[in-house]
Biopython code that builds the backbone (N, CA, C, O; Angstrom):
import numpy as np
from Bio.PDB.StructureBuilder import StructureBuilder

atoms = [
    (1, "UNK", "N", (55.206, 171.778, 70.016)),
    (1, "UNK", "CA", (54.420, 170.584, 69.809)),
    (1, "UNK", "C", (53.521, 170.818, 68.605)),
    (1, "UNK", "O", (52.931, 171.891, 68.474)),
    (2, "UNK", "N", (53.408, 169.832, 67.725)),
    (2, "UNK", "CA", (52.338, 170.134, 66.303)),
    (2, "UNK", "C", (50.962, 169.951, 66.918)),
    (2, "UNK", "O", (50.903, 169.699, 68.122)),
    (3, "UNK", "N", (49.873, 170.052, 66.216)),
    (3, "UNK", "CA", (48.827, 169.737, 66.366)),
    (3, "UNK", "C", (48.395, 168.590, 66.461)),
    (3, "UNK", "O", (47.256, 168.517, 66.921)),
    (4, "UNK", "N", (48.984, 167.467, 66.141)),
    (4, "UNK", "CA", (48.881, 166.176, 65.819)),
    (4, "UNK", "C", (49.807, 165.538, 66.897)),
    (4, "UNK", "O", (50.046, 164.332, 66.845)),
    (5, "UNK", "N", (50.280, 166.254, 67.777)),
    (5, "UNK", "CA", (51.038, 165.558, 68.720)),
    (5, "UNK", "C", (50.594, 165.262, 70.293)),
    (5, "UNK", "O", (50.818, 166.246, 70.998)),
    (6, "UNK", "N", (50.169, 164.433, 70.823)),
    (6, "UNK", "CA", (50.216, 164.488, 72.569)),
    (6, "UNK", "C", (51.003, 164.806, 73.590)),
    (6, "UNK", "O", (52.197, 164.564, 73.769)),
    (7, "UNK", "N", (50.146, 165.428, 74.312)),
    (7, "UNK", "CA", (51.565, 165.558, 75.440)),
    (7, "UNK", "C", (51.605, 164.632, 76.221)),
    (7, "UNK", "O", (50.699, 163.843, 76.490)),
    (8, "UNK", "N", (52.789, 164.682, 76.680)),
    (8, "UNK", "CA", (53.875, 163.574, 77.025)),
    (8, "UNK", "C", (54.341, 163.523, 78.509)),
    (8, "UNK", "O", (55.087, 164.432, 78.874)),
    (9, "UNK", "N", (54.095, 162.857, 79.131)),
    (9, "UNK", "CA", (54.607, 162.989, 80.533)),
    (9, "UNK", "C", (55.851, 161.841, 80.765)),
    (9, "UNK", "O", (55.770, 160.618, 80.647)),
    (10, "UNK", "N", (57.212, 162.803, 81.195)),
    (10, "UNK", "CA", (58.154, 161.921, 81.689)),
    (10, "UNK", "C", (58.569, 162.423, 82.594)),
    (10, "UNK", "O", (57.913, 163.149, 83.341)),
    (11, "UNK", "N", (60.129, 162.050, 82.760)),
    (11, "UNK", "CA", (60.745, 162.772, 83.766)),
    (11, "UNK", "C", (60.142, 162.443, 85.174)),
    (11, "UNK", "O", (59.374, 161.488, 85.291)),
    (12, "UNK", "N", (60.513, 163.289, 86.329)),
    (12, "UNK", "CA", (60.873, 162.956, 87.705)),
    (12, "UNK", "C", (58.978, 162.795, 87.995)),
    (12, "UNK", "O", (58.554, 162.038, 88.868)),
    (13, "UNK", "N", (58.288, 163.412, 87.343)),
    (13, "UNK", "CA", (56.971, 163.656, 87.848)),
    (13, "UNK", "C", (55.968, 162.757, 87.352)),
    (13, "UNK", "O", (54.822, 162.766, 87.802)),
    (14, "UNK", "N", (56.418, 161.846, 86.284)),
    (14, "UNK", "CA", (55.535, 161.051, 85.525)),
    (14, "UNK", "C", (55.265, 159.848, 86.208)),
    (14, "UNK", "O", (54.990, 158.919, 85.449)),
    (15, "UNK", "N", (55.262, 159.556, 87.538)),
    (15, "UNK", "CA", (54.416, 158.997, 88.625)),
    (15, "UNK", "C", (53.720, 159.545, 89.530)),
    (15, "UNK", "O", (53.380, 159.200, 90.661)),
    (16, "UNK", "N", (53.551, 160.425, 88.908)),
    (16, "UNK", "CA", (52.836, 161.890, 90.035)),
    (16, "UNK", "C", (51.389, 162.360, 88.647)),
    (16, "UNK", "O", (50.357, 163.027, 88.725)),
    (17, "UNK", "N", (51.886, 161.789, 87.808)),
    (17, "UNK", "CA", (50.494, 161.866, 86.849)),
    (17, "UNK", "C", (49.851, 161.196, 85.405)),
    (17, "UNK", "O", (50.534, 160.777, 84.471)),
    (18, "UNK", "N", (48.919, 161.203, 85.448)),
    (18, "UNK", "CA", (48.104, 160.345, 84.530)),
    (18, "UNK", "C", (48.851, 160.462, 83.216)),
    (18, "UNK", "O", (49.558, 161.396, 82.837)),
    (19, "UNK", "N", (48.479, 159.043, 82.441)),
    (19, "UNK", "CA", (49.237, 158.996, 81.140)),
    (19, "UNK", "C", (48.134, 159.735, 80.348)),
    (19, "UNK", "O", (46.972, 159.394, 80.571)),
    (20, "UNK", "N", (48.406, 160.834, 79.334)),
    (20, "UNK", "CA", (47.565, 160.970, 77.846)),
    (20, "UNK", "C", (46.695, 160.228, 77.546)),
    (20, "UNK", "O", (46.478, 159.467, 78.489)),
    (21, "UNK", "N", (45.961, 160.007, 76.576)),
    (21, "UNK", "CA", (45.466, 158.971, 75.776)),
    (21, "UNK", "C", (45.280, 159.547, 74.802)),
    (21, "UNK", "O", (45.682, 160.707, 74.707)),
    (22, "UNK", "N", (44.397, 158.724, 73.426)),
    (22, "UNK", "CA", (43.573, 159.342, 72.688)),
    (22, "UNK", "C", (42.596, 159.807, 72.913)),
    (22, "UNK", "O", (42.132, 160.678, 72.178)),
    (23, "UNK", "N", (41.844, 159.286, 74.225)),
    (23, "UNK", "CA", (40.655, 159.908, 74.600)),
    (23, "UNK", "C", (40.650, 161.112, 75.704)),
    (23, "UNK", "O", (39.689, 161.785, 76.076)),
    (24, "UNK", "N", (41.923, 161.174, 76.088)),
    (24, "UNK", "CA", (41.878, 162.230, 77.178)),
    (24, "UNK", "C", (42.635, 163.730, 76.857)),
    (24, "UNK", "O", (42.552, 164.719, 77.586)),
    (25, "UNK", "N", (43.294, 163.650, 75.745)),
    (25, "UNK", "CA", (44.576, 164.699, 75.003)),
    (25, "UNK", "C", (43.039, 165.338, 74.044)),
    (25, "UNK", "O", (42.470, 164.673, 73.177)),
    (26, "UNK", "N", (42.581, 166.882, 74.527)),
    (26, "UNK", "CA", (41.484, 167.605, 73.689)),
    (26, "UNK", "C", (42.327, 167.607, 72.191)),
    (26, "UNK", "O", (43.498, 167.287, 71.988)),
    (27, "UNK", "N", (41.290, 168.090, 71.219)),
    (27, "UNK", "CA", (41.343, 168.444, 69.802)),
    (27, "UNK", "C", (41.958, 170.021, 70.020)),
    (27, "UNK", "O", (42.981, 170.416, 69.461)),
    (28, "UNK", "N", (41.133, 170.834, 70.937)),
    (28, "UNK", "CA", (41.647, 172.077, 70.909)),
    (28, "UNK", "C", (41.986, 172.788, 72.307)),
    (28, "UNK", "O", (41.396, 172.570, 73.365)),
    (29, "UNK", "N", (42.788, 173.461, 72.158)),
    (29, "UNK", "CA", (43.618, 174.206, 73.012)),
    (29, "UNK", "C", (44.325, 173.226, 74.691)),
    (29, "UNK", "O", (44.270, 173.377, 75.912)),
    (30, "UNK", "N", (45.018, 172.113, 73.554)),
    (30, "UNK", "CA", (45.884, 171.032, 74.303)),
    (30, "UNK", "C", (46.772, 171.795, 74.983)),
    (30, "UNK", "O", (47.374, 171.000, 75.704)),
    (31, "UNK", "N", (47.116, 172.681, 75.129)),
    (31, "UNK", "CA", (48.250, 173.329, 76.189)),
    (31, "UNK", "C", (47.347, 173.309, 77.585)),
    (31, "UNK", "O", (47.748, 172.598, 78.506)),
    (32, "UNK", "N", (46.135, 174.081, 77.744)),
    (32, "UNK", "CA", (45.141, 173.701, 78.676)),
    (32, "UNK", "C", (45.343, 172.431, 79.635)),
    (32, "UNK", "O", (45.372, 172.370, 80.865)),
    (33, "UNK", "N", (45.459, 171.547, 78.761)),
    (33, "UNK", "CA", (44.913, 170.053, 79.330)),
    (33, "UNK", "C", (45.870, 169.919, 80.637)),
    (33, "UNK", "O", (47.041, 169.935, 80.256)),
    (34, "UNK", "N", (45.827, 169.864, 81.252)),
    (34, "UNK", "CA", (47.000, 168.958, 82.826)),
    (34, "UNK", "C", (46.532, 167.584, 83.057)),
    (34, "UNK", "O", (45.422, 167.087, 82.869)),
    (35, "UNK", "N", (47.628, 167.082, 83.506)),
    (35, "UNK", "CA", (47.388, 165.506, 83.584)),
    (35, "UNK", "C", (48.100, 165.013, 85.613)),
    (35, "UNK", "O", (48.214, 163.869, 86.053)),
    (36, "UNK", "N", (48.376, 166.128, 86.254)),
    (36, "UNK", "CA", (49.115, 165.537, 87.038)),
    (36, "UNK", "C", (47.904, 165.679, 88.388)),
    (36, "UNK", "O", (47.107, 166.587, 88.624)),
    (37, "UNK", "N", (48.163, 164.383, 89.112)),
    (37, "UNK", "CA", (47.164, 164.165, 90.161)),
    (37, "UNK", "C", (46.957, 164.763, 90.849)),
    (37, "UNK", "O", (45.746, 164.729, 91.067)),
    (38, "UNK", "N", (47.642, 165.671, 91.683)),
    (38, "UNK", "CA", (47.390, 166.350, 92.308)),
    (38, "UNK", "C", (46.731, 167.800, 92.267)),
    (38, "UNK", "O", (46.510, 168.466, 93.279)),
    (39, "UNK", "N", (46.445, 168.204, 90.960)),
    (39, "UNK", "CA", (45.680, 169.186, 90.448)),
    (39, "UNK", "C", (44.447, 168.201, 90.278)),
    (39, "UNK", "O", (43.578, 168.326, 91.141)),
    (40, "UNK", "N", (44.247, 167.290, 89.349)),
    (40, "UNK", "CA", (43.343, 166.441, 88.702)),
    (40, "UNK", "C", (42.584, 166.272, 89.910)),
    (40, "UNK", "O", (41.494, 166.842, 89.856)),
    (41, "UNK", "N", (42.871, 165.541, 91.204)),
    (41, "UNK", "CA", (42.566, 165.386, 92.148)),
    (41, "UNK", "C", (41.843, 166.360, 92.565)),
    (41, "UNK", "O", (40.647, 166.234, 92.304)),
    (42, "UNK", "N", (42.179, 167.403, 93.189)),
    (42, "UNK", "CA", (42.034, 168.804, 93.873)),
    (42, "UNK", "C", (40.515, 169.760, 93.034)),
    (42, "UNK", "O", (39.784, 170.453, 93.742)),
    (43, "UNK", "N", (40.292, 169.636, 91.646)),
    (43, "UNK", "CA", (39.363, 169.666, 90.900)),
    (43, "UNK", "C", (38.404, 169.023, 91.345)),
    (43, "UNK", "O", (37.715, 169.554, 92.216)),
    (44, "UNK", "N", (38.115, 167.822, 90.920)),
    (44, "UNK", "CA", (37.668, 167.010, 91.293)),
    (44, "UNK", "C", (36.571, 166.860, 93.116)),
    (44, "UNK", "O", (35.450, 166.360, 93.215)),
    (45, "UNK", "N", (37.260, 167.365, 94.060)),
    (45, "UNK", "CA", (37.432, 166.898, 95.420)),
    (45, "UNK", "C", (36.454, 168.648, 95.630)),
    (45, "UNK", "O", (35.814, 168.916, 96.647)),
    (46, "UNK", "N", (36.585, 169.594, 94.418)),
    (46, "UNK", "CA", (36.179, 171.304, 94.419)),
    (46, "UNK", "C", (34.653, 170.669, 94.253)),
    (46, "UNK", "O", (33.942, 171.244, 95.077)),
    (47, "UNK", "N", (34.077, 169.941, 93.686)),
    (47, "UNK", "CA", (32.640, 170.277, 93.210)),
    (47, "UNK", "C", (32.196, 168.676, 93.607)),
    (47, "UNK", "O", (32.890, 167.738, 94.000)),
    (48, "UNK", "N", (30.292, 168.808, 93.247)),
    (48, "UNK", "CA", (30.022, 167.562, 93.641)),
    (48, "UNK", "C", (28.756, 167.253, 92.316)),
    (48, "UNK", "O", (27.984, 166.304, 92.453)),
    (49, "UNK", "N", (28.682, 168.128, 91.126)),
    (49, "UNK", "CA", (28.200, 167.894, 90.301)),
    (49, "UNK", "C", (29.034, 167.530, 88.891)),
    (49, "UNK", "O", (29.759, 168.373, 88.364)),
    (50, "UNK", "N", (28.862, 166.242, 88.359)),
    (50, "UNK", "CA", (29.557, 166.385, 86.940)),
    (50, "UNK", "C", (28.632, 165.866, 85.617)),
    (50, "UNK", "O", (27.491, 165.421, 85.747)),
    (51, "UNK", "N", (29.240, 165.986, 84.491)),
    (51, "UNK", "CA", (27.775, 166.227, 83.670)),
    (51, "UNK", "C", (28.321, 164.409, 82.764)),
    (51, "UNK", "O", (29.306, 164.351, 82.027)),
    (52, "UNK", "N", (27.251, 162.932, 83.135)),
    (52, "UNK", "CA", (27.807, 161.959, 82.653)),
    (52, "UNK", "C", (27.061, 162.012, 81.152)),
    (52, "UNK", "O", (25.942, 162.365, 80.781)),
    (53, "UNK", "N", (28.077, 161.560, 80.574)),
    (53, "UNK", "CA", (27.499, 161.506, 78.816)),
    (53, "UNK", "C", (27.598, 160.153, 78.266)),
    (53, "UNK", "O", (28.511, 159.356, 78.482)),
    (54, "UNK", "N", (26.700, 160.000, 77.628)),
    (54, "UNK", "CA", (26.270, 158.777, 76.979)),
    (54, "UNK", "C", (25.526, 159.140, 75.614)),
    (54, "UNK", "O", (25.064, 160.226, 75.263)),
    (55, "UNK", "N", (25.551, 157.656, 74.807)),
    (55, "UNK", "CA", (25.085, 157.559, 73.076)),
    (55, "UNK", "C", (23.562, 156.947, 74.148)),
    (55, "UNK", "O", (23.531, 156.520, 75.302)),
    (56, "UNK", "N", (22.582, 157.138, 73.238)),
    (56, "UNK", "CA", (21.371, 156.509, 73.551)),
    (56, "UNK", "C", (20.769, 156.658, 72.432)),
    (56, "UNK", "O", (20.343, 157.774, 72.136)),
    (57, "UNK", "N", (20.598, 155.543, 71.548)),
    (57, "UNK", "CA", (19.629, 155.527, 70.495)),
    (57, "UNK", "C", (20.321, 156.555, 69.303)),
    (57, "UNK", "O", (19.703, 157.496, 68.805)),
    (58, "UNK", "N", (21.844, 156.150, 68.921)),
    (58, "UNK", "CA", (22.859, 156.980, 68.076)),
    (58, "UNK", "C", (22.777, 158.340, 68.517)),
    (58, "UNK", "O", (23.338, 159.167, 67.797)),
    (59, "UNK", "N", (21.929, 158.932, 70.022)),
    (59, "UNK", "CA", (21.900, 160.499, 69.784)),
    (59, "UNK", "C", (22.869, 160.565, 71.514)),
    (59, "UNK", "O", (22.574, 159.965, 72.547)),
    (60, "UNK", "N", (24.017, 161.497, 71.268)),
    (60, "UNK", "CA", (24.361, 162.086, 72.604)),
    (60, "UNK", "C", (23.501, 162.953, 73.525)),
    (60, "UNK", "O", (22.969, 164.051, 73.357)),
    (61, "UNK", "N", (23.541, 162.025, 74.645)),
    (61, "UNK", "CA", (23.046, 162.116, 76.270)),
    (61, "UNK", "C", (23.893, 162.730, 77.054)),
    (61, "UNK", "O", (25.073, 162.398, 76.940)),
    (62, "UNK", "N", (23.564, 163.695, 77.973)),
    (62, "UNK", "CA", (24.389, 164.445, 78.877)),
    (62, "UNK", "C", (23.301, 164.382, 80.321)),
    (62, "UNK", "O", (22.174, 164.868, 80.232)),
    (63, "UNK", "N", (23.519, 164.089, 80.910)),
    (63, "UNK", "CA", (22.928, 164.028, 82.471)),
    (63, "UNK", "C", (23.892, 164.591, 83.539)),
    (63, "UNK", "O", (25.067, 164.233, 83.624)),
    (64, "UNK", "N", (23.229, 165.622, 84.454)),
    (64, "UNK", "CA", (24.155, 166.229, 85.962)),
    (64, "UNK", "C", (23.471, 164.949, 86.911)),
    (64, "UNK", "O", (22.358, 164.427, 86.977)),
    (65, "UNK", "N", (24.745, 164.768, 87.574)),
    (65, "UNK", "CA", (24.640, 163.764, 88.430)),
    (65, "UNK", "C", (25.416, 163.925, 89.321)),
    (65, "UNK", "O", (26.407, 164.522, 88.900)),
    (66, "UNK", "N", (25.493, 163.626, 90.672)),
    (66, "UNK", "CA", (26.412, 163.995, 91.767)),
    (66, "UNK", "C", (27.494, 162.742, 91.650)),
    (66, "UNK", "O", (27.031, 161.611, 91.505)),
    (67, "UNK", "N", (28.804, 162.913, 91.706)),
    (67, "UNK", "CA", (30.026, 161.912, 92.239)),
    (67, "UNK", "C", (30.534, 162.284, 93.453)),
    (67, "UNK", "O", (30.110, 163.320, 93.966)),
    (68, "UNK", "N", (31.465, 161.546, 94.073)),
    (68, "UNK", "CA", (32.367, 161.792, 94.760)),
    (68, "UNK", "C", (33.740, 160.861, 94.853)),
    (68, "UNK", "O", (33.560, 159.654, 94.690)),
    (69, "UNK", "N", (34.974, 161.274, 95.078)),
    (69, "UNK", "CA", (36.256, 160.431, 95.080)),
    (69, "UNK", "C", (36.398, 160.092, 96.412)),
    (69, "UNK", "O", (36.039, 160.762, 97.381)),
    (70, "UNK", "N", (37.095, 158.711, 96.406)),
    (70, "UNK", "CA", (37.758, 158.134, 97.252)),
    (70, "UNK", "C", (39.272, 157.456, 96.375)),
    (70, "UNK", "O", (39.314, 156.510, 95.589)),
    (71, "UNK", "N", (40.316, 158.273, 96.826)),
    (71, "UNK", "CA", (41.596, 157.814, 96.071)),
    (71, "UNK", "C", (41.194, 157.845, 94.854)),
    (71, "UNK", "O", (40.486, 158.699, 94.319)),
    (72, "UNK", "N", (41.773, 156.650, 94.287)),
    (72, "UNK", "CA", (41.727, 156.916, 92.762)),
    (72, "UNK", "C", (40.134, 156.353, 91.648)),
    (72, "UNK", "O", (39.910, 156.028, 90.482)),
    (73, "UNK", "N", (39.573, 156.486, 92.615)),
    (73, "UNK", "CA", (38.374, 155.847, 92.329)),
    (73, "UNK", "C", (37.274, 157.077, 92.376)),
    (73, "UNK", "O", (37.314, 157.822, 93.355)),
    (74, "UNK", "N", (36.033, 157.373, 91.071)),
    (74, "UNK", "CA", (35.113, 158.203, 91.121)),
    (74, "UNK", "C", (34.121, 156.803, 91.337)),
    (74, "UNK", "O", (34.218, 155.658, 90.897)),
    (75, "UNK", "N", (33.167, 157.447, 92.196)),
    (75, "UNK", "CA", (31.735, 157.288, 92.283)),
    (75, "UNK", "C", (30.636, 157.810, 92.135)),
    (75, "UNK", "O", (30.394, 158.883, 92.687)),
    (76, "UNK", "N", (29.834, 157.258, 91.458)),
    (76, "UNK", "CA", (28.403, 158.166, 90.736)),
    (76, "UNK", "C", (27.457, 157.671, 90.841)),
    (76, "UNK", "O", (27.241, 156.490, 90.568)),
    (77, "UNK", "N", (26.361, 158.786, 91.434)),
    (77, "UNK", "CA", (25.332, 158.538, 91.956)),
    (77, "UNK", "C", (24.369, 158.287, 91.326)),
    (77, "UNK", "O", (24.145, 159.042, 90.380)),
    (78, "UNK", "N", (23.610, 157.384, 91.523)),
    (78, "UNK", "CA", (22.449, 156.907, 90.444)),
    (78, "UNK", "C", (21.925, 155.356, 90.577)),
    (78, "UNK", "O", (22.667, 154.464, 90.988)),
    (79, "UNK", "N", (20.503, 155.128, 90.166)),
    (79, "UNK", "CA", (20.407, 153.824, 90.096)),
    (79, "UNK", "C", (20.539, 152.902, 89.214)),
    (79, "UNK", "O", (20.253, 153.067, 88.028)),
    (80, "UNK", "N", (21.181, 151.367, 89.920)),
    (80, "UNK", "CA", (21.751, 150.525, 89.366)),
    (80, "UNK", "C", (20.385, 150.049, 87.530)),
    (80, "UNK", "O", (20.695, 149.690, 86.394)),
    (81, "UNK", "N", (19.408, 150.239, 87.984)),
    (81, "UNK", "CA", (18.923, 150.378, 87.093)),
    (81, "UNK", "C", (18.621, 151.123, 85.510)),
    (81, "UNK", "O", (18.053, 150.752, 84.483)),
    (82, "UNK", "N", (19.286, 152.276, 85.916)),
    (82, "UNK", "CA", (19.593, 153.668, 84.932)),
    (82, "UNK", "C", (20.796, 152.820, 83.988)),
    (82, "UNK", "O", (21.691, 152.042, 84.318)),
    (83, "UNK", "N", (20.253, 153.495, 82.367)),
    (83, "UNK", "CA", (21.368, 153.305, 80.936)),
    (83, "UNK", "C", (22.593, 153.514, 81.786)),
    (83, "UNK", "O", (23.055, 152.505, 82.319)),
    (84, "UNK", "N", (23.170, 154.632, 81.988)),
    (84, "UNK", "CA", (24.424, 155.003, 82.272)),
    (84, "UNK", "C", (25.137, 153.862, 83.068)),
    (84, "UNK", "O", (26.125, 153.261, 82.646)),
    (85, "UNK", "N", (24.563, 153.649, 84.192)),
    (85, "UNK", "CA", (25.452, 152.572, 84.571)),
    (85, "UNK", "C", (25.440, 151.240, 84.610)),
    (85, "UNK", "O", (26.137, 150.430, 85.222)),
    (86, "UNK", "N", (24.333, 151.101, 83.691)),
    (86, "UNK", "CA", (24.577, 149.330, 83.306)),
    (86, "UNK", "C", (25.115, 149.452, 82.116)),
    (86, "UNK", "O", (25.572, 148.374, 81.735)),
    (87, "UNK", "N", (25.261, 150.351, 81.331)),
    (87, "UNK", "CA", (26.066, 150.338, 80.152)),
    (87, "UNK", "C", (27.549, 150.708, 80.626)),
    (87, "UNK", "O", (28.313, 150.783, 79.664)),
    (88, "UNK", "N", (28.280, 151.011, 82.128)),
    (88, "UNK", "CA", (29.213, 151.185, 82.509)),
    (88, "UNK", "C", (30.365, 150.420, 82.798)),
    (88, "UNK", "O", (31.533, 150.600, 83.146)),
    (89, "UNK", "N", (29.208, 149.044, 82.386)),
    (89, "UNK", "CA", (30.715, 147.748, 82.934)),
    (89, "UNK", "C", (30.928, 147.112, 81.861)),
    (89, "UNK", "O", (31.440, 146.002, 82.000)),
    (90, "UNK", "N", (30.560, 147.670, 80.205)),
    (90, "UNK", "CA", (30.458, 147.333, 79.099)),
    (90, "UNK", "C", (31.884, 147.546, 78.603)),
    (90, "UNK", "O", (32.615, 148.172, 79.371)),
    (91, "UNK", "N", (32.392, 147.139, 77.474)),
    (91, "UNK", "CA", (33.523, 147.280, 77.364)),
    (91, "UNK", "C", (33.481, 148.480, 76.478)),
    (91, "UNK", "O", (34.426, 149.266, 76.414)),
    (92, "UNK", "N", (32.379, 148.617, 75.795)),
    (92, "UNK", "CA", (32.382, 149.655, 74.415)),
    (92, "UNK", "C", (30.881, 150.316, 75.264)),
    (92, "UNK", "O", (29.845, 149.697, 75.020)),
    (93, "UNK", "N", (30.803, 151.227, 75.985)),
    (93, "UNK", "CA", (29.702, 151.401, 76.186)),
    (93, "UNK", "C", (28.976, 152.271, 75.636)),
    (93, "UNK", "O", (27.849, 152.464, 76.092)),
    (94, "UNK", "N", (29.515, 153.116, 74.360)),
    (94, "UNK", "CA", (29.085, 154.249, 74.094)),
    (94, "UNK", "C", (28.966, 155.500, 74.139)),
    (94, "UNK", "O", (28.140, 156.068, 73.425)),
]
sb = StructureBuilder()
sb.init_structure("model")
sb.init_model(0)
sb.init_chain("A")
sb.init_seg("    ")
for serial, (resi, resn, name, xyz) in enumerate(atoms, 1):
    if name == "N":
        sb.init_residue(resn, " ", resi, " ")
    sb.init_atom(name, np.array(xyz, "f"), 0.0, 1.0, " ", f" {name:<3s}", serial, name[0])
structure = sb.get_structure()
């Protein structure tokens, strides 16, 4: 695979896991990356802290905040009042 290339999910398993994107395929050490749910999942389901990032005032924001999954759905804890998640139902949120 070049550097400039994504990986690619087909074959028998490529309903068993998430498509690439541009935003989800890293810059570096893309062999790393896994995309299939049941790892993705299993990560995920291991911890109950994740770190949410946001632009605020052109400068990157990083906040620990607790989630948790239900199916294919994350939930994150915080109030409805807080940047992060009223800027969450934005289409471009930053």
């Amino acid at each position: 695979m070049s550097d400039t290339a994504s990986p690619q999910t087909t074959g028998p398993d490529a309903a068993t896991a998430y498509q690439p994107t541009g935003r989800t395929v890293p810059t570096r050490s893309r062999d790393r990356a896994a995309y299939d749910r049941e790892l993705v999942h299993s990560i995920l389901d291991e911890a109950y802290v994740c770190h949410l990032g946001f632009v605020r005032d052109g400068a990157p924001v990083v906040l620990p905040t607790l989630f948790g999954r239900i199916g294919e759905r994350l939930y994150v804890h915080g109030s409805t009042g807080s940047r992060p998640l009223r800027e969450s139902g934005r289409t471009d949120p930053g």
